[in-house]
C-alpha positions in Angstrom: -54.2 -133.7 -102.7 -57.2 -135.3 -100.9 -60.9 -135.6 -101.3 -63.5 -136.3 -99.0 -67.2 -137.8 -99.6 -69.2 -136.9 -96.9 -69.4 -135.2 -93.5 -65.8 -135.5 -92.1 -65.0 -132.0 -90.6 -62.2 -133.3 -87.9 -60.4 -135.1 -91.1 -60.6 -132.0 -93.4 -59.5 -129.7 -91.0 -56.7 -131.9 -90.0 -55.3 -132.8 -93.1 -55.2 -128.9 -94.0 -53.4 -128.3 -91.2 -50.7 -130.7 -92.3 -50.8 -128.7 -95.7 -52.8 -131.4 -98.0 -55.0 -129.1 -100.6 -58.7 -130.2 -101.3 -60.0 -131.5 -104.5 -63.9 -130.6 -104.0 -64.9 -131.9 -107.5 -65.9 -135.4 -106.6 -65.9 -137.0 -110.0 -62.4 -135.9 -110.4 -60.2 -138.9 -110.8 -57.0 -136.3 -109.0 -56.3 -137.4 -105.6 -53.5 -139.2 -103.3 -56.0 -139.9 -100.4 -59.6 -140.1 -100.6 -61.7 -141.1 -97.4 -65.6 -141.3 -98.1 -68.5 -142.9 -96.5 -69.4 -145.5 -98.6 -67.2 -147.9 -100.4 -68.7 -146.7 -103.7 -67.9 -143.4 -103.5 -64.1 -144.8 -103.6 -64.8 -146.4 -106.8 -63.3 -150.3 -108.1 -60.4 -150.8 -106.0 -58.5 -152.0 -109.1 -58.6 -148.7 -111.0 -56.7 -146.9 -108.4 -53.5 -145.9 -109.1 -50.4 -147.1 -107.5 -50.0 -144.0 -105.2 -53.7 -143.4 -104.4 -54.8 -144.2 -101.0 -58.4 -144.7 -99.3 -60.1 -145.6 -96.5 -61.2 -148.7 -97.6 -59.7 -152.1 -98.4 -61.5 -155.4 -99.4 -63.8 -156.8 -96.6 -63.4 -154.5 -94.4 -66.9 -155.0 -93.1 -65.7 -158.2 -91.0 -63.9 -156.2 -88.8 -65.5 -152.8 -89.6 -69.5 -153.4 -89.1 -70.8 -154.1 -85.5 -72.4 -157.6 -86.4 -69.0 -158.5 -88.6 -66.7 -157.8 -86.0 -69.0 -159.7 -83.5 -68.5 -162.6 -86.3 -65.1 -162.5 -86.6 -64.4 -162.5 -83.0 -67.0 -165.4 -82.5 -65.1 -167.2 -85.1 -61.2 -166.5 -83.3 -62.4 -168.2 -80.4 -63.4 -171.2 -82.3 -59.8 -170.9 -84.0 -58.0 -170.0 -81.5 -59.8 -171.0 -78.0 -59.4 -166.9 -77.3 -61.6 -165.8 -74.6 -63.2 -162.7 -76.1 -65.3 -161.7 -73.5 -62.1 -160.9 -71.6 -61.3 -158.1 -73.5 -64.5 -157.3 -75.8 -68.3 -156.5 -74.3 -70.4 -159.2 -75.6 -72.4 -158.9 -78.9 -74.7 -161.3 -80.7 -75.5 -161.4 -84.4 -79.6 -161.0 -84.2 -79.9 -162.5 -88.2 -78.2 -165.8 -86.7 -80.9 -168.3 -84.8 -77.7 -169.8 -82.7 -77.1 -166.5 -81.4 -80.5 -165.0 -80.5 -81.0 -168.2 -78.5 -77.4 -167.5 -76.7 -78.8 -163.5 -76.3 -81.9 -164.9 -74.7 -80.4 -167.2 -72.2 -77.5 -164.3 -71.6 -80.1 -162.2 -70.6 -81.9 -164.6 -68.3 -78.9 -165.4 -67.0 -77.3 -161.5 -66.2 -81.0 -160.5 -64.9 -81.2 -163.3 -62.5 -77.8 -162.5 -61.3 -78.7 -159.1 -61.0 -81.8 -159.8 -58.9 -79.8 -162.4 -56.4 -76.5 -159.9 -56.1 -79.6 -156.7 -55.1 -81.1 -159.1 -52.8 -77.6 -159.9 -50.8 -76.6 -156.1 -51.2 -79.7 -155.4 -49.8 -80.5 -157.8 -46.7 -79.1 -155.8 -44.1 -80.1 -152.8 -45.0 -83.4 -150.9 -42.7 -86.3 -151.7 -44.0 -85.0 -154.3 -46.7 -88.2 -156.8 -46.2 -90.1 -154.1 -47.8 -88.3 -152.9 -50.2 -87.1 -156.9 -51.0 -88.3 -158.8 -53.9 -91.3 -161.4 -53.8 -89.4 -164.9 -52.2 -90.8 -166.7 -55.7 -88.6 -163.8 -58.3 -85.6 -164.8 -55.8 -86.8 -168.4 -56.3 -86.7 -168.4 -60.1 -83.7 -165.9 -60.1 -81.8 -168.6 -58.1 -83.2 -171.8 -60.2 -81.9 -169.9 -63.7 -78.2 -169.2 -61.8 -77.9 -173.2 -61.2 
């Protein structure tokens, strides 16, 4: 038997086809697996039963949220000297000083790249003087790559 709190179509209709029945009274406390939205539609973890299962366990948000997953991973490579940004895009936590600085000067960094790698890609092509950035945007673009 499973319950579900919230819009979860592909979960219903999968876990009917594998022959679970729906308990659609929500308060019910008659279940083996309940998957909701929020954590307090699951109730205290510690009133479960032994053989009731959900979708939530304690602080999932670390690796479950956007800004704790870009936490936790921030905090493996200070563990663990694991490069991240080998094999995750890179992600700042905006309500931490230290890393809206970092965003900043990632940004100035990735749009001055961008603007030297158009102006190589560009200087052969016909009528690239014209189309070509002002020398002083190259300039800058160069001084924040250094």
């Amino acid at each position: 038997v499973f319950m579900l709190t919230g819009a979860f179509p592909g979960i219903r209709n999968a876990l009917v086809a594998k022959g679970w029945a729906e308990n659609e009274d929500r308060v019910s406390p008659l279940w083996d697996l309940k998957y909701a939205l929020l954590q307090r539609d699951v109730g205290e973890q510690g009133d479960l039963q032994e053989s009731q299962v959900t979708n939530y366990f304690a602080r999932n948000s670390e690796v479950t949220s956007k800004v704790g997953l870009c936490n936790t991973l921030s905090n493996s490579m200070n563990l663990d000297r694991v490069n991240v940004d080998c094999f995750y895009p890179r992600c700042f936590d905006m309500n931490n000083p230290t890393q809206v600085e970092m965003f900043a000067e990632d940004f100035k960094l990735t749009t001055a790249a961008c603007i030297v790698r158009r102006f190589v890609d560009q200087a052969d092509a016909p009528g690239a003087r014209e189309r070509s950035f002002p020398r002083e945007a190259l300039k800058v673009a160069l001084e924040v790559c250094r």
